[in-house]
Backbone as XML, in Angstrom:
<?xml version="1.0"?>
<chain id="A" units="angstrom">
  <residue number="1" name="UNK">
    <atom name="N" x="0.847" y="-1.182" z="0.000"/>
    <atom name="CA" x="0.000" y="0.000" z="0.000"/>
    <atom name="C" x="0.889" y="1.241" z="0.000"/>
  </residue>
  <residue number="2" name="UNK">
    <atom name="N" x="0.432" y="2.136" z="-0.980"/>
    <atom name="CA" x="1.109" y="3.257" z="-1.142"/>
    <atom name="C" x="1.301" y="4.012" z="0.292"/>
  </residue>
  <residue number="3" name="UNK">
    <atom name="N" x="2.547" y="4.824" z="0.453"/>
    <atom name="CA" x="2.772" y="5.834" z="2.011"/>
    <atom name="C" x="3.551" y="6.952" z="1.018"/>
  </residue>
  <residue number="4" name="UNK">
    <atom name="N" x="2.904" y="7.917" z="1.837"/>
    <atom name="CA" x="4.078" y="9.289" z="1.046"/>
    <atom name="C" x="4.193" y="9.939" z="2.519"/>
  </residue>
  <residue number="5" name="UNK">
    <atom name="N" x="5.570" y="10.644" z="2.531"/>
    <atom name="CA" x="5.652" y="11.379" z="3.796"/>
    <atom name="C" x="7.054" y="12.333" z="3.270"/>
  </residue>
  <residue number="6" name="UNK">
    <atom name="N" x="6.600" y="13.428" z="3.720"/>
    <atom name="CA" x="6.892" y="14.606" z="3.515"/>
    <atom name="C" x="8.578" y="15.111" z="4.644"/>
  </residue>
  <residue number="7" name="UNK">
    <atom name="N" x="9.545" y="15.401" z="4.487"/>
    <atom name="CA" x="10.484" y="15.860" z="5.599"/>
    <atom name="C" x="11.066" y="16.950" z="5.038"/>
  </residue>
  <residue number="8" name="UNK">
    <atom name="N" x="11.573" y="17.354" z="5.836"/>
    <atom name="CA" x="12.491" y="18.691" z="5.723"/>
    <atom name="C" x="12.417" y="20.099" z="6.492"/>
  </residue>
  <residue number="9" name="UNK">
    <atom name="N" x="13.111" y="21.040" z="6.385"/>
    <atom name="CA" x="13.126" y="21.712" z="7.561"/>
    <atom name="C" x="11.954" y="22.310" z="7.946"/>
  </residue>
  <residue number="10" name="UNK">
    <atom name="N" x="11.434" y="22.702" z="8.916"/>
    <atom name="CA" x="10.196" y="23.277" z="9.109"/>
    <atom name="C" x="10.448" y="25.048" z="9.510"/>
  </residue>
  <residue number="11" name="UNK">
    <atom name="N" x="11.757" y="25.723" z="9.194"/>
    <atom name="CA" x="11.638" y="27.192" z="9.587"/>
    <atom name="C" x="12.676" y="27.068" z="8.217"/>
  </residue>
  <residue number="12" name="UNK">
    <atom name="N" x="12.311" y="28.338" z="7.733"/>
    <atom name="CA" x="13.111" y="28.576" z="6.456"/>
    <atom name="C" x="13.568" y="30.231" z="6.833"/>
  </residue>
  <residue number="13" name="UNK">
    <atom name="N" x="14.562" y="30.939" z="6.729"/>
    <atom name="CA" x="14.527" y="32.367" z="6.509"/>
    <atom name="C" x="14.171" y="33.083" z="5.456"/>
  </residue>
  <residue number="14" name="UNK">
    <atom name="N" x="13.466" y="34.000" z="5.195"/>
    <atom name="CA" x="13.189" y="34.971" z="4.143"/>
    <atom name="C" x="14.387" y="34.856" z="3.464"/>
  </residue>
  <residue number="15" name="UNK">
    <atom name="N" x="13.991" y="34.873" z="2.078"/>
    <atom name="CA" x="15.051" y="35.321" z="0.989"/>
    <atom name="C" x="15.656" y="33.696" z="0.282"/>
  </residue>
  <residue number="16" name="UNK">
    <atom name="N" x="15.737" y="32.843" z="1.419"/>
    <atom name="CA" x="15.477" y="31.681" z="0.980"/>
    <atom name="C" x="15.222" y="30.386" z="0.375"/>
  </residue>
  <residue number="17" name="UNK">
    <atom name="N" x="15.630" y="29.650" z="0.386"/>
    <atom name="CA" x="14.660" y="28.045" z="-0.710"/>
    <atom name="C" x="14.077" y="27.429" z="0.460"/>
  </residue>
  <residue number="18" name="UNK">
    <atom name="N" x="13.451" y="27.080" z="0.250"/>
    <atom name="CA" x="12.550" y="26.337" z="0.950"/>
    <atom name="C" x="12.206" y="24.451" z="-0.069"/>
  </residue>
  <residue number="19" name="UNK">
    <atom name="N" x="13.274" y="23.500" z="1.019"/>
    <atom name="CA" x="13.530" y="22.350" z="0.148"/>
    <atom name="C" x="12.971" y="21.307" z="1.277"/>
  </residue>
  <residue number="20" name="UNK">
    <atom name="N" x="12.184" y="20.471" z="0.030"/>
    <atom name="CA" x="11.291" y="19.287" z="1.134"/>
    <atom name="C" x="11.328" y="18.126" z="-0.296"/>
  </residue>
  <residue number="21" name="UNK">
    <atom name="N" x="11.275" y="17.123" z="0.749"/>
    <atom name="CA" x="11.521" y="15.879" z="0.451"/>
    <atom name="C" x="10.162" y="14.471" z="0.213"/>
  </residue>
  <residue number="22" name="UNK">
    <atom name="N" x="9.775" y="14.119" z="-0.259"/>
    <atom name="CA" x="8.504" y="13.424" z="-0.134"/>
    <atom name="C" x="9.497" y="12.004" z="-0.418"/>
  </residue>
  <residue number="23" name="UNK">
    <atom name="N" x="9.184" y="10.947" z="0.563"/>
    <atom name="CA" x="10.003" y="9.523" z="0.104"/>
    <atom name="C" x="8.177" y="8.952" z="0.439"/>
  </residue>
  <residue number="24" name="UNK">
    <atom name="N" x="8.177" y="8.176" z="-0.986"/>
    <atom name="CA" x="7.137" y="7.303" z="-1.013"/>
    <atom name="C" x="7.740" y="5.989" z="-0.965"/>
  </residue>
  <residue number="25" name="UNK">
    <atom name="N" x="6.693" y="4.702" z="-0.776"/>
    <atom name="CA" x="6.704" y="3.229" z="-0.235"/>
    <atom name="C" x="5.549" y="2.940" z="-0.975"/>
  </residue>
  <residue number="26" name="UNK">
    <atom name="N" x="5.740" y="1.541" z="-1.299"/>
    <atom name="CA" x="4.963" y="0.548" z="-1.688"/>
    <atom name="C" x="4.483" y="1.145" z="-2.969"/>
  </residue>
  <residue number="27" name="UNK">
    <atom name="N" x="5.266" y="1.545" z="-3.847"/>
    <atom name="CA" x="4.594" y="2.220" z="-5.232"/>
    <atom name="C" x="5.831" y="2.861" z="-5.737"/>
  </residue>
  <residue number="28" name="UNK">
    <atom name="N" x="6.306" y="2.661" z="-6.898"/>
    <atom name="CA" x="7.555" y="3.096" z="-8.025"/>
    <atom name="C" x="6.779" y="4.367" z="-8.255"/>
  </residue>
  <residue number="29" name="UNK">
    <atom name="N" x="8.071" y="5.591" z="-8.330"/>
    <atom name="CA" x="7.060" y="7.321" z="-8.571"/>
    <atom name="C" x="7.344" y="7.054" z="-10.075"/>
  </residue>
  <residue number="30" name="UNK">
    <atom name="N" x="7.716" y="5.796" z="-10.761"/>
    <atom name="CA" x="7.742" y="6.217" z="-11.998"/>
    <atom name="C" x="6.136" y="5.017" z="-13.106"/>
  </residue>
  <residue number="31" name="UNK">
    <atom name="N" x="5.652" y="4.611" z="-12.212"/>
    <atom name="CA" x="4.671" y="3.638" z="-12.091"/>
    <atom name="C" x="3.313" y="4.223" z="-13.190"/>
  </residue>
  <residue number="32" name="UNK">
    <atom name="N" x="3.249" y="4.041" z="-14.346"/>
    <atom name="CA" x="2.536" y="4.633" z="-15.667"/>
    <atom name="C" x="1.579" y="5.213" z="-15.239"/>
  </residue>
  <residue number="33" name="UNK">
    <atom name="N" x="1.164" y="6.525" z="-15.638"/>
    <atom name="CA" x="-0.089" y="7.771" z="-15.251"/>
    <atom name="C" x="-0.152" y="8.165" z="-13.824"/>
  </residue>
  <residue number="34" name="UNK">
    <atom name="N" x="0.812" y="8.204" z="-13.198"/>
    <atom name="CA" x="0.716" y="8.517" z="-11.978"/>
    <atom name="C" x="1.685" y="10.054" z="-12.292"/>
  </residue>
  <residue number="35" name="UNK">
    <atom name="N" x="0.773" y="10.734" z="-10.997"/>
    <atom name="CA" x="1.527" y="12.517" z="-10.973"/>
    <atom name="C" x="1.931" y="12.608" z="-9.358"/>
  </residue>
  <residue number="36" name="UNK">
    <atom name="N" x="2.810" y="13.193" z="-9.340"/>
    <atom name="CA" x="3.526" y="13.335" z="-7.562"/>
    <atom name="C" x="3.692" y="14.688" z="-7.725"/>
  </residue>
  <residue number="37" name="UNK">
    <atom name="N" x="2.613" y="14.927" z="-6.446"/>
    <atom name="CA" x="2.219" y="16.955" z="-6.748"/>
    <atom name="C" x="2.965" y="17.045" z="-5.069"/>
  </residue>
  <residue number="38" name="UNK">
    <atom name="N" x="2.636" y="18.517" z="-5.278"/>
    <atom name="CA" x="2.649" y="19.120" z="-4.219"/>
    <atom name="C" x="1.901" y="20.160" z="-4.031"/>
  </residue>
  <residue number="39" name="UNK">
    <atom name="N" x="1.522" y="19.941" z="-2.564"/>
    <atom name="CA" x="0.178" y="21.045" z="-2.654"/>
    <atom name="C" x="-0.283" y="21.963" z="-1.199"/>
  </residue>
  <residue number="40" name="UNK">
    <atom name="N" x="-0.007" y="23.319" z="-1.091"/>
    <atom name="CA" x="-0.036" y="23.714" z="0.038"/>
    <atom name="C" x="-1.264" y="24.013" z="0.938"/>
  </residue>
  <residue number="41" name="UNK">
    <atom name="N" x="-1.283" y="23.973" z="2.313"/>
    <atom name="CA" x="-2.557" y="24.582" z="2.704"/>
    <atom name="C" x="-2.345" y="25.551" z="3.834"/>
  </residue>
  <residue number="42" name="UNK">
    <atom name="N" x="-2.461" y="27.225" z="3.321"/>
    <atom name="CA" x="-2.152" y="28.521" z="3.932"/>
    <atom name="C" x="-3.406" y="28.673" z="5.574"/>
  </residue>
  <residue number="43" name="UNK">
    <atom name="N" x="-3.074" y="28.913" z="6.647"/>
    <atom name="CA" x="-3.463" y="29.064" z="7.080"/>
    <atom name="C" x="-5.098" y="29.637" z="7.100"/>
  </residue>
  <residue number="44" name="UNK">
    <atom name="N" x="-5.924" y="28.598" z="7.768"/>
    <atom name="CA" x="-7.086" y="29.022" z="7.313"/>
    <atom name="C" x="-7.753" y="29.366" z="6.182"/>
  </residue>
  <residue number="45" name="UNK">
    <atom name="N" x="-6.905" y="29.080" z="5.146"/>
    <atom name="CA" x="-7.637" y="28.614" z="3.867"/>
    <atom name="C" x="-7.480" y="27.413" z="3.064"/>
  </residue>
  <residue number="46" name="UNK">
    <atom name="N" x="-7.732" y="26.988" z="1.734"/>
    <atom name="CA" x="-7.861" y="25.987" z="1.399"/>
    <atom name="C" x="-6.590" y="25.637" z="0.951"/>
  </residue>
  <residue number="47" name="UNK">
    <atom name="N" x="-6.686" y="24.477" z="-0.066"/>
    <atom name="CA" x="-5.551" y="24.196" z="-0.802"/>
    <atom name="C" x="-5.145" y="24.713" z="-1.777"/>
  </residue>
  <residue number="48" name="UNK">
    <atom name="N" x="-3.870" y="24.756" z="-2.185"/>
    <atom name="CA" x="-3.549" y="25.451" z="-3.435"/>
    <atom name="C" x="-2.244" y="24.360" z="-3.665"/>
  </residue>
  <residue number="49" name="UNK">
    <atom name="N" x="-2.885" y="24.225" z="-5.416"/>
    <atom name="CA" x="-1.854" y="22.835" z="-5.439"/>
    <atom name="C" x="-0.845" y="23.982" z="-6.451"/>
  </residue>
  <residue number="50" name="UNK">
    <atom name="N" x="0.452" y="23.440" z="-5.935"/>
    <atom name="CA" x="1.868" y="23.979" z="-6.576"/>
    <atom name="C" x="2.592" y="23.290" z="-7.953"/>
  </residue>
  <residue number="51" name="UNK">
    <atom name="N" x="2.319" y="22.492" z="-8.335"/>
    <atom name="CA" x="2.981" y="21.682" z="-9.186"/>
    <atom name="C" x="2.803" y="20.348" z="-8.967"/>
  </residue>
  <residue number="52" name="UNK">
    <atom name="N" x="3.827" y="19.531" z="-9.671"/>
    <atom name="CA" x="4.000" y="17.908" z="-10.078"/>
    <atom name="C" x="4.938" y="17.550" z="-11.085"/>
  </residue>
  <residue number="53" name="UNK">
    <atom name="N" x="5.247" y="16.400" z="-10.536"/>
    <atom name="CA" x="6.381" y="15.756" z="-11.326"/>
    <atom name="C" x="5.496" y="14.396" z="-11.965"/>
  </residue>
  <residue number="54" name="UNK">
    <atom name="N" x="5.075" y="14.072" z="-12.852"/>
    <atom name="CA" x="4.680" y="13.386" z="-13.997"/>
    <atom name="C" x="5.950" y="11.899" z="-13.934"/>
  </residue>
  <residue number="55" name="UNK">
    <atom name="N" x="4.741" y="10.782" z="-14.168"/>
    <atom name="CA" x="5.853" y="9.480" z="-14.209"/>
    <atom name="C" x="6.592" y="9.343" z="-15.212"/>
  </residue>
  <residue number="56" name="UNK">
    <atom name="N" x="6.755" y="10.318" z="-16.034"/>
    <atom name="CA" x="7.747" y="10.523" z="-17.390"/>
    <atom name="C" x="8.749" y="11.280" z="-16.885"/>
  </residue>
  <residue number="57" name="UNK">
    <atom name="N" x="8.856" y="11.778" z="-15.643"/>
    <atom name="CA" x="9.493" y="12.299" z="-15.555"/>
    <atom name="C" x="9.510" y="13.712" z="-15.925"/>
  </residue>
  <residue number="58" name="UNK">
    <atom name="N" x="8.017" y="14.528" z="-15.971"/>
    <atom name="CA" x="8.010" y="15.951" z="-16.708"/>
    <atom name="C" x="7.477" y="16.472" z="-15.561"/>
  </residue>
  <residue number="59" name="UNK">
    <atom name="N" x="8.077" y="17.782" z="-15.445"/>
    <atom name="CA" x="7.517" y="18.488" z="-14.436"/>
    <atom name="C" x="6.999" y="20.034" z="-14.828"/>
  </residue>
  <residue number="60" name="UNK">
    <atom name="N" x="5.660" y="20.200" z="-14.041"/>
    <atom name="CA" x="4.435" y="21.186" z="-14.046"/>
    <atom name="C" x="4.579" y="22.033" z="-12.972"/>
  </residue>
  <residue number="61" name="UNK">
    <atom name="N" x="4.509" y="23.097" z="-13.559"/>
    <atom name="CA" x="3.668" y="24.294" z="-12.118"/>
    <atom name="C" x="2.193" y="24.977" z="-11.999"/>
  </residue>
  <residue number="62" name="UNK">
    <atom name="N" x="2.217" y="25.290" z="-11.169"/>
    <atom name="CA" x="0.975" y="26.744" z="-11.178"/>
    <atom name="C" x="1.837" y="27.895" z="-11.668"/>
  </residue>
  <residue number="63" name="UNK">
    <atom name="N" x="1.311" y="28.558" z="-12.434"/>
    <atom name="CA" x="1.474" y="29.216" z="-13.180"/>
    <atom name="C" x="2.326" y="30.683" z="-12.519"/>
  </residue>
  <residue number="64" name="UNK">
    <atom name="N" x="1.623" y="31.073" z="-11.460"/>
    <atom name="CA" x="2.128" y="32.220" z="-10.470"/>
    <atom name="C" x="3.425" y="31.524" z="-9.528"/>
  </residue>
  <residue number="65" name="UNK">
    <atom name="N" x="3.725" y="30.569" z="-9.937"/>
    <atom name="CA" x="4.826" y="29.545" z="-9.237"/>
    <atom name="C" x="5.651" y="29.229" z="-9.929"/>
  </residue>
  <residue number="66" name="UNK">
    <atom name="N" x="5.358" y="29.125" z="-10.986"/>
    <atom name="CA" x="6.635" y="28.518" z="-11.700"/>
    <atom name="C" x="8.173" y="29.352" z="-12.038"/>
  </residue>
  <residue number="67" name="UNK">
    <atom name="N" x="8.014" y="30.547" z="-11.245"/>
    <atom name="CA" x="9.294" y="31.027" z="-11.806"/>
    <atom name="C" x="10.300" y="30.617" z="-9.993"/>
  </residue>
  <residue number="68" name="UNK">
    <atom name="N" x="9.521" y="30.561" z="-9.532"/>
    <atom name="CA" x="10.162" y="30.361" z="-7.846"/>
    <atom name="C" x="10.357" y="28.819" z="-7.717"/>
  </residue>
  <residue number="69" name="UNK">
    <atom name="N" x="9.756" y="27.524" z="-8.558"/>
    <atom name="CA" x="9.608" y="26.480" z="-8.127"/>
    <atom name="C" x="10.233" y="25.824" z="-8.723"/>
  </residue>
  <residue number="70" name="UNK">
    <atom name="N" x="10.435" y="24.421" z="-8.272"/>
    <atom name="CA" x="11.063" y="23.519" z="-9.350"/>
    <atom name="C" x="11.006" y="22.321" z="-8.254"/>
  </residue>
  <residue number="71" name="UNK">
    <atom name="N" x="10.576" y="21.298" z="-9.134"/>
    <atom name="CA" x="9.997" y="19.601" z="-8.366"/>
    <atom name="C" x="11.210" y="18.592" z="-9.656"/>
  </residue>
  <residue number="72" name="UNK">
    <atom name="N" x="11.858" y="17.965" z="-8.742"/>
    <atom name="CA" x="12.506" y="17.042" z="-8.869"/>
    <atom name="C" x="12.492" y="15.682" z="-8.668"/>
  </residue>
  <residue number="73" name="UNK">
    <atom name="N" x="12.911" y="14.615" z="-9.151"/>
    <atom name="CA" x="13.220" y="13.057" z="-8.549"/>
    <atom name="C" x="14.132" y="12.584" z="-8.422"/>
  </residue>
  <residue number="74" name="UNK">
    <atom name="N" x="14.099" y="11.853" z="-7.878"/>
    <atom name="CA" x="15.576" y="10.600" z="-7.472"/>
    <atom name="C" x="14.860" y="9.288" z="-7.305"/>
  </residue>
  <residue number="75" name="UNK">
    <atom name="N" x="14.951" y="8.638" z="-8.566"/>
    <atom name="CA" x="14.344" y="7.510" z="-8.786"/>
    <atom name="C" x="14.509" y="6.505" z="-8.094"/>
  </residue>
  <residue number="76" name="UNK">
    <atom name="N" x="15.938" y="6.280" z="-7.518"/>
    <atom name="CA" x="16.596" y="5.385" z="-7.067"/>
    <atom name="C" x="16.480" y="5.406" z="-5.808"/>
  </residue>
  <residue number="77" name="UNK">
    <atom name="N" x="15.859" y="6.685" z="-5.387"/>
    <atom name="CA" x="15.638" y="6.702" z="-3.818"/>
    <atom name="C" x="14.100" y="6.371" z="-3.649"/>
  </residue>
  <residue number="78" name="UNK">
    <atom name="N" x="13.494" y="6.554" z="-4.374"/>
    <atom name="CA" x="11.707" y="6.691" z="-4.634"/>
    <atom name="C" x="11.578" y="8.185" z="-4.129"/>
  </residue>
  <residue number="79" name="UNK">
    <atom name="N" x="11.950" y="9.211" z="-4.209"/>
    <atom name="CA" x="11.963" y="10.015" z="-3.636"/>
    <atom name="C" x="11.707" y="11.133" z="-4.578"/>
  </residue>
  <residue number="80" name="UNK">
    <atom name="N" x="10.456" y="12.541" z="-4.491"/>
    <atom name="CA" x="10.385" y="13.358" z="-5.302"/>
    <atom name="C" x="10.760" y="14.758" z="-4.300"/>
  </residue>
  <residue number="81" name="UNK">
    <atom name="N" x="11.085" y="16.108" z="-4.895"/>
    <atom name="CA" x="11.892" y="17.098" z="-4.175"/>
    <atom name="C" x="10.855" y="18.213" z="-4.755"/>
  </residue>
  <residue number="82" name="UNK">
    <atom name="N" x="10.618" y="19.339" z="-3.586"/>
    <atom name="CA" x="10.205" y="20.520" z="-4.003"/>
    <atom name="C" x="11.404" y="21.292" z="-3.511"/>
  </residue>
  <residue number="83" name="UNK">
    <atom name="N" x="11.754" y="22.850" z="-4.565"/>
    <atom name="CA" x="12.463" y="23.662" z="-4.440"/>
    <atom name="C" x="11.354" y="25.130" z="-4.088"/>
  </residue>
  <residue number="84" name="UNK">
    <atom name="N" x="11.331" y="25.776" z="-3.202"/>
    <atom name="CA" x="10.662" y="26.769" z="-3.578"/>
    <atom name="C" x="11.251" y="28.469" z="-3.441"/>
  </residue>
  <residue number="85" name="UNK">
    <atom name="N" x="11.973" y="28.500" z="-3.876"/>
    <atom name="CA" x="13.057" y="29.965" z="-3.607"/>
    <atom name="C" x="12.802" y="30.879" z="-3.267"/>
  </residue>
  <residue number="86" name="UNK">
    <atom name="N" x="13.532" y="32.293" z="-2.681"/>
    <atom name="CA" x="13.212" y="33.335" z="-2.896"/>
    <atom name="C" x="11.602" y="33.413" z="-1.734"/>
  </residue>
  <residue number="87" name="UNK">
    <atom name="N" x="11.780" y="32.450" z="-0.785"/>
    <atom name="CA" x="10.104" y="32.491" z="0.067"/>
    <atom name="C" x="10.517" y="34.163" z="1.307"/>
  </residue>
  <residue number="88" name="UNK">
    <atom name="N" x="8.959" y="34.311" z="1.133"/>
    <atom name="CA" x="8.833" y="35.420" z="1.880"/>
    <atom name="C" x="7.498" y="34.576" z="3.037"/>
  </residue>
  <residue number="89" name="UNK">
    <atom name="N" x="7.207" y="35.540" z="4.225"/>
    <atom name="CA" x="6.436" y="34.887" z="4.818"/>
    <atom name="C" x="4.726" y="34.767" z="4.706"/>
  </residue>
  <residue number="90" name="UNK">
    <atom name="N" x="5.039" y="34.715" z="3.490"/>
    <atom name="CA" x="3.428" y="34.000" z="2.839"/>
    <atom name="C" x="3.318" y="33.013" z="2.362"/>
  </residue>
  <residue number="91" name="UNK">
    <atom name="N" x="4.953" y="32.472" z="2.260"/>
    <atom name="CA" x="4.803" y="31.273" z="2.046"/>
    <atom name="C" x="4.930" y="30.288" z="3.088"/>
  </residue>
  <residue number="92" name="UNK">
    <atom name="N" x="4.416" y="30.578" z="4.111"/>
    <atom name="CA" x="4.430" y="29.673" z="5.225"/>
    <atom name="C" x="3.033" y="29.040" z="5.457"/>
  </residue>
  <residue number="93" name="UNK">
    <atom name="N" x="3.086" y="27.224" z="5.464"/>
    <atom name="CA" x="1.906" y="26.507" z="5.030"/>
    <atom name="C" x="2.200" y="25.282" z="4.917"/>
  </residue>
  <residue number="94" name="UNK">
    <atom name="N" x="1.239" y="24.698" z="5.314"/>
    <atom name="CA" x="1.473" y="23.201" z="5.543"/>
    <atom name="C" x="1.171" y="22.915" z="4.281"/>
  </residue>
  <residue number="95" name="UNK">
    <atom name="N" x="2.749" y="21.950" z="4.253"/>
    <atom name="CA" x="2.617" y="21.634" z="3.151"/>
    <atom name="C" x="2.605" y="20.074" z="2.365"/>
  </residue>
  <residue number="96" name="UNK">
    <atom name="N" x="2.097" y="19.419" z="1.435"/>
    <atom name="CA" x="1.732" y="18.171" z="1.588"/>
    <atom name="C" x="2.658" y="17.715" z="-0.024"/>
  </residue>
  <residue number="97" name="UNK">
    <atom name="N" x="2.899" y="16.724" z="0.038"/>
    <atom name="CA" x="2.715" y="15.769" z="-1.260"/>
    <atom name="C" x="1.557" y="14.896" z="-0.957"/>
  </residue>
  <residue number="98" name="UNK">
    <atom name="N" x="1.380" y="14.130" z="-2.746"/>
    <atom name="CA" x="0.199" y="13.725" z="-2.674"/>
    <atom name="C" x="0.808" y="13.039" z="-4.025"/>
  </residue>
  <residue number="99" name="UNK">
    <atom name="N" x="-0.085" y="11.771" z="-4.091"/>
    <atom name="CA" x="-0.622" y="10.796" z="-5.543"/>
    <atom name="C" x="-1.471" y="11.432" z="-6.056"/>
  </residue>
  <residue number="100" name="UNK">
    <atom name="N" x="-1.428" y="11.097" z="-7.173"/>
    <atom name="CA" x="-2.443" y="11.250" z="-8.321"/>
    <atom name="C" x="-2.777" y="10.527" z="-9.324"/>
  </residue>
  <residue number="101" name="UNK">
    <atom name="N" x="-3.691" y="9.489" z="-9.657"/>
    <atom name="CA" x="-3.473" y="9.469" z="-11.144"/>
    <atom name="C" x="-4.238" y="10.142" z="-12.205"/>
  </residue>
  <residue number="102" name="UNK">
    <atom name="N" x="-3.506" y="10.195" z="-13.216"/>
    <atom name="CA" x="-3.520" y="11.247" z="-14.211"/>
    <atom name="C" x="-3.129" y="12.834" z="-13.403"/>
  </residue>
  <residue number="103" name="UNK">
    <atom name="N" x="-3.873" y="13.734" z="-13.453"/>
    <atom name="CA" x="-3.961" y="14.983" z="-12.511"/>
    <atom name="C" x="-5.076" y="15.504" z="-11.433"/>
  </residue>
  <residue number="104" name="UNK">
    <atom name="N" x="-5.935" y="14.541" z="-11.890"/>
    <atom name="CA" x="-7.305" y="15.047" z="-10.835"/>
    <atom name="C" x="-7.775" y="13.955" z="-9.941"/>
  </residue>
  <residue number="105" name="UNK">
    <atom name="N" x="-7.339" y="12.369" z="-9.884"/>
    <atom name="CA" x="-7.659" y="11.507" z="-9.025"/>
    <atom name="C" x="-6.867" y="11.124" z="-7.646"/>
  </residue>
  <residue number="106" name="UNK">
    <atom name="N" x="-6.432" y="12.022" z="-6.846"/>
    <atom name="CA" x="-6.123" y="12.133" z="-5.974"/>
    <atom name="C" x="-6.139" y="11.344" z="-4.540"/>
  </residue>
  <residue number="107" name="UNK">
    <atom name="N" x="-5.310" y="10.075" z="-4.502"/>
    <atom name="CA" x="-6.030" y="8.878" z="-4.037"/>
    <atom name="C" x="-5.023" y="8.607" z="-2.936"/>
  </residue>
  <residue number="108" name="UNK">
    <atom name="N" x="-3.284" y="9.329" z="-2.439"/>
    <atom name="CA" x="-2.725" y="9.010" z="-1.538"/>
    <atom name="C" x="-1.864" y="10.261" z="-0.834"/>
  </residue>
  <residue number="109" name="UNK">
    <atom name="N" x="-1.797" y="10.624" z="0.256"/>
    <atom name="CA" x="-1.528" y="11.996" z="0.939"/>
    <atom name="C" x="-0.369" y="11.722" z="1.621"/>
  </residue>
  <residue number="110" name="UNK">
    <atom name="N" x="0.616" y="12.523" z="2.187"/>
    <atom name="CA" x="1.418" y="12.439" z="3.099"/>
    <atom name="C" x="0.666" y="13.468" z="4.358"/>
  </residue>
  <residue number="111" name="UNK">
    <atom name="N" x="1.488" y="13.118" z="5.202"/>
    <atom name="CA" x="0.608" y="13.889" z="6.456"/>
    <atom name="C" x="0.979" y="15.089" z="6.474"/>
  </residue>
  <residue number="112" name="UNK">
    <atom name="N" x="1.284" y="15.929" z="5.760"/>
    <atom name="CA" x="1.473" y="17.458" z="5.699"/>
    <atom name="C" x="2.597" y="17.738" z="6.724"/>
  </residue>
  <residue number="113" name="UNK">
    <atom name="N" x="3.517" y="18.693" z="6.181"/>
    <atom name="CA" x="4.498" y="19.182" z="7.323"/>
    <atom name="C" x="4.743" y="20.856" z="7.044"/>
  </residue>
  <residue number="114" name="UNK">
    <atom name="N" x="4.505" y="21.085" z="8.757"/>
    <atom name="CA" x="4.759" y="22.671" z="8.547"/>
    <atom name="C" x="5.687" y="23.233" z="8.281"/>
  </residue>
  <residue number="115" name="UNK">
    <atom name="N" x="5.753" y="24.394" z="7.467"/>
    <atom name="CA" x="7.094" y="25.395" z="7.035"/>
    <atom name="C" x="6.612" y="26.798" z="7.817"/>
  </residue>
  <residue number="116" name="UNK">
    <atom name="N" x="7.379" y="27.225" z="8.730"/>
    <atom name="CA" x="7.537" y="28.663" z="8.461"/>
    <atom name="C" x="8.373" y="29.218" z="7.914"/>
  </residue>
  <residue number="117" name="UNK">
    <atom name="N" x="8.607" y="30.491" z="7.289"/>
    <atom name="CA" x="8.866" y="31.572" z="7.066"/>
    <atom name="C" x="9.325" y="32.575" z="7.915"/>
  </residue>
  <residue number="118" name="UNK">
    <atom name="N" x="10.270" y="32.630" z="8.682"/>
    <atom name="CA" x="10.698" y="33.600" z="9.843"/>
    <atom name="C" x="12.294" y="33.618" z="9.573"/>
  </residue>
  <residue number="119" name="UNK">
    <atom name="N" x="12.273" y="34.929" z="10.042"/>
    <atom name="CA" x="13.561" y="35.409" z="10.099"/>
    <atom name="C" x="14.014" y="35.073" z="11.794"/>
  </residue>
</chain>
């Protein structure tokens, strides 16, 4: 059974990257039509999904993200990477990986891990 879980530092300083780690189990991230997103949730509001890395190996953003972001793999680890640069403290938000197949069936979560944003 698929597990995704999320690590990495949880205080980032302004000006910043902000780098997190998702190591999944029981499922290859390169496993046909499957998408390994990432997707934040800002305090007291909803989700806002950031991107994905595609089992081809292609990687997507949100559009207002993509010049700050960049999602990576390491196949060999099962392991997919968010970069998010340049964070100010709005980007502080629990933040999740997640399965997908295709882009909208959304079927396995990691337990979200908090980032702040503080100097």
């Amino acid at each position: 059974q698929v597990q995704l879980q999320e690590s990495g530092p949880g205080l980032v300083k302004p000006s910043q990257t902000l780098s997190l780690t998702c190591t999944v189990s029981g499922d290859s991230i390169t496993t046909n039509y499957y998408y390994w997103n990432w997707i934040r949730q800002f305090p007291g509001k909803g989700m806002e999904w950031m991107g994905a890395i595609a089992y081809t190996g292609t990687s997507f953003y949100l559009s207002s993200l993509k010049s700050r972001t960049s999602i990576s793999w390491d196949t060999s680890k099962n392991q997919f990477t968010l970069q998010l640069t340049s964070v100010t403290s709005e980007d502080t938000a629990v933040y999740y990986c997640a399965r997908a197949l295709k882009l909208t069936d959304f079927d396995s979560w990691g337990q979200g891990t908090q980032v702040t944003v503080s100097s």
